[in-house]
PDB file of N, CA, C and O in Angstrom:
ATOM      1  N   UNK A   1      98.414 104.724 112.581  1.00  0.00           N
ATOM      2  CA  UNK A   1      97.200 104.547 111.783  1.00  0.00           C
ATOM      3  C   UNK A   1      97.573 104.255 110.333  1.00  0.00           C
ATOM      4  O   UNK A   1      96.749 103.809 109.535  1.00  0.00           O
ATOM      5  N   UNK A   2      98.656 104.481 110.062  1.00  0.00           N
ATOM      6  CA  UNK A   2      99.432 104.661 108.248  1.00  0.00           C
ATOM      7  C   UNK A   2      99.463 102.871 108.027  1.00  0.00           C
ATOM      8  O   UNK A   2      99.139 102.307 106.981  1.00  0.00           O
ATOM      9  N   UNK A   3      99.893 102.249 109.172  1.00  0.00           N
ATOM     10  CA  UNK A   3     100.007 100.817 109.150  1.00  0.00           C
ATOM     11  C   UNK A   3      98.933 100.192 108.888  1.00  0.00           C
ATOM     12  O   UNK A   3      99.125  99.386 107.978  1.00  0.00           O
ATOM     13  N   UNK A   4      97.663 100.195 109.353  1.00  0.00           N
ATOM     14  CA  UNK A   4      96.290  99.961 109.358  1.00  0.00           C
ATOM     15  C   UNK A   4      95.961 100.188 107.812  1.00  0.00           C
ATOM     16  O   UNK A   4      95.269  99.430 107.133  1.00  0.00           O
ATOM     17  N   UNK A   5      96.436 101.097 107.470  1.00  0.00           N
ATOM     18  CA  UNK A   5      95.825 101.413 106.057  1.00  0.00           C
ATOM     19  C   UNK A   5      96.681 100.757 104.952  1.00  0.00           C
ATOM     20  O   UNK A   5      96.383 100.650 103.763  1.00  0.00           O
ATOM     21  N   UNK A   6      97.666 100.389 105.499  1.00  0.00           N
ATOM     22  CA  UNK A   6      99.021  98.935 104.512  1.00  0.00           C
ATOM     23  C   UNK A   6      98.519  98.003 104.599  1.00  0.00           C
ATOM     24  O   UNK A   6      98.398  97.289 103.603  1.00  0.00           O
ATOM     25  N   UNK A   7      97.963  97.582 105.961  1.00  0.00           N
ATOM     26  CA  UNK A   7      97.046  96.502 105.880  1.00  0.00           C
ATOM     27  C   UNK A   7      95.980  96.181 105.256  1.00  0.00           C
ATOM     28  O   UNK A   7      95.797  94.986 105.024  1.00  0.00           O
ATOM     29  N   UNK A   8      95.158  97.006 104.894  1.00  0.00           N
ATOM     30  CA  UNK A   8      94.151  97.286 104.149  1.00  0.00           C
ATOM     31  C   UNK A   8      94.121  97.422 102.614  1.00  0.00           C
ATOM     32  O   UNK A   8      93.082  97.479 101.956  1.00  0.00           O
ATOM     33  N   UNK A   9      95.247  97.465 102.162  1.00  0.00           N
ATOM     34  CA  UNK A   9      95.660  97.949 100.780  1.00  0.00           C
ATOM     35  C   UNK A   9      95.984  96.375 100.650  1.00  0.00           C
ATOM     36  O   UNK A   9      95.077  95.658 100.228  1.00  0.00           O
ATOM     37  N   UNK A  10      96.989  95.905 100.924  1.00  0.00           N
ATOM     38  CA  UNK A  10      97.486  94.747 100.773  1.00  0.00           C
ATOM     39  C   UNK A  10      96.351  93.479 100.490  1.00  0.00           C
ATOM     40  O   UNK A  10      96.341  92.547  99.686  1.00  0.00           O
ATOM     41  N   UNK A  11      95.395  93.936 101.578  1.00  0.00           N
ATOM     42  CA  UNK A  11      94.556  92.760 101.722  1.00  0.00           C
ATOM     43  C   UNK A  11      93.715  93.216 100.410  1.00  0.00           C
ATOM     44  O   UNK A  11      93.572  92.273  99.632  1.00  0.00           O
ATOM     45  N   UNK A  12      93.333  94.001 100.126  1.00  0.00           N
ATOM     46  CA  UNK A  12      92.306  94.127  99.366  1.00  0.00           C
ATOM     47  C   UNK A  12      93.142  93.871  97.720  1.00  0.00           C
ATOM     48  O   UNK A  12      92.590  93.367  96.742  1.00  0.00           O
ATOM     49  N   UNK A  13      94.547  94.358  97.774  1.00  0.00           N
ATOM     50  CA  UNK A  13      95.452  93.768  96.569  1.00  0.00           C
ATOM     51  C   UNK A  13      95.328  92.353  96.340  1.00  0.00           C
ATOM     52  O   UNK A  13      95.369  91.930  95.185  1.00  0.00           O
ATOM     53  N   UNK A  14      95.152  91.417  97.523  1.00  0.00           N
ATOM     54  CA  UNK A  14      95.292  89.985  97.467  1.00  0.00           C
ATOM     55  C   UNK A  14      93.506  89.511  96.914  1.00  0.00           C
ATOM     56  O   UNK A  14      93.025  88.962  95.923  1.00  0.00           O
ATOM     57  N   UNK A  15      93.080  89.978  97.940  1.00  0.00           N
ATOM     58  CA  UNK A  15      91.495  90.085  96.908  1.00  0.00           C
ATOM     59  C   UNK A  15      90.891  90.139  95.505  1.00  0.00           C
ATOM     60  O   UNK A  15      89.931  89.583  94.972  1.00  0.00           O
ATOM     61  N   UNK A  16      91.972  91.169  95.042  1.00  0.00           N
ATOM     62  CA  UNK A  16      91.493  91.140  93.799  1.00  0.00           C
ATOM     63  C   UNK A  16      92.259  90.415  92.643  1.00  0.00           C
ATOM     64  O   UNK A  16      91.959  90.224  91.464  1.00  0.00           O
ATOM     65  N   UNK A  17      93.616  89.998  93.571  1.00  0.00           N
ATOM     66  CA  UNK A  17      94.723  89.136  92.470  1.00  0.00           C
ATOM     67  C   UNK A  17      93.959  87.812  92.258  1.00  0.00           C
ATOM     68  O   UNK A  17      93.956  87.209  91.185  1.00  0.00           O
ATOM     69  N   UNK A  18      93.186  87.335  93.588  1.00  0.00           N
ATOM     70  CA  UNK A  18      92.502  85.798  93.630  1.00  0.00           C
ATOM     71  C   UNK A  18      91.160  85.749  93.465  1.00  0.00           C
ATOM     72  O   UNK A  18      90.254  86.061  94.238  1.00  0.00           O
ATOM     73  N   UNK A  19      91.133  85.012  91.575  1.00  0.00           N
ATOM     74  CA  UNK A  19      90.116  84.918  91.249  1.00  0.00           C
ATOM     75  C   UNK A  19      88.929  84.677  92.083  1.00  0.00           C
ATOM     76  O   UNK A  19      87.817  84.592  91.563  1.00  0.00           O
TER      77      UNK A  19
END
C-alpha cells in the first residue's frame, strides 16, 4: 500500500510542477 501512496505523491508533485 506504501507504493500506492509514491504513486500518488509523485503524480500530484508533477501536477503542481506543470503550469
Amino acid at each position: 500500500m506504501r507504493f500506492l501512496y509514491l504513486i500518488f505523491s509523485v503524480f500530484l508533485l508533477v501536477s503542481l510542477a506543470t503550469p
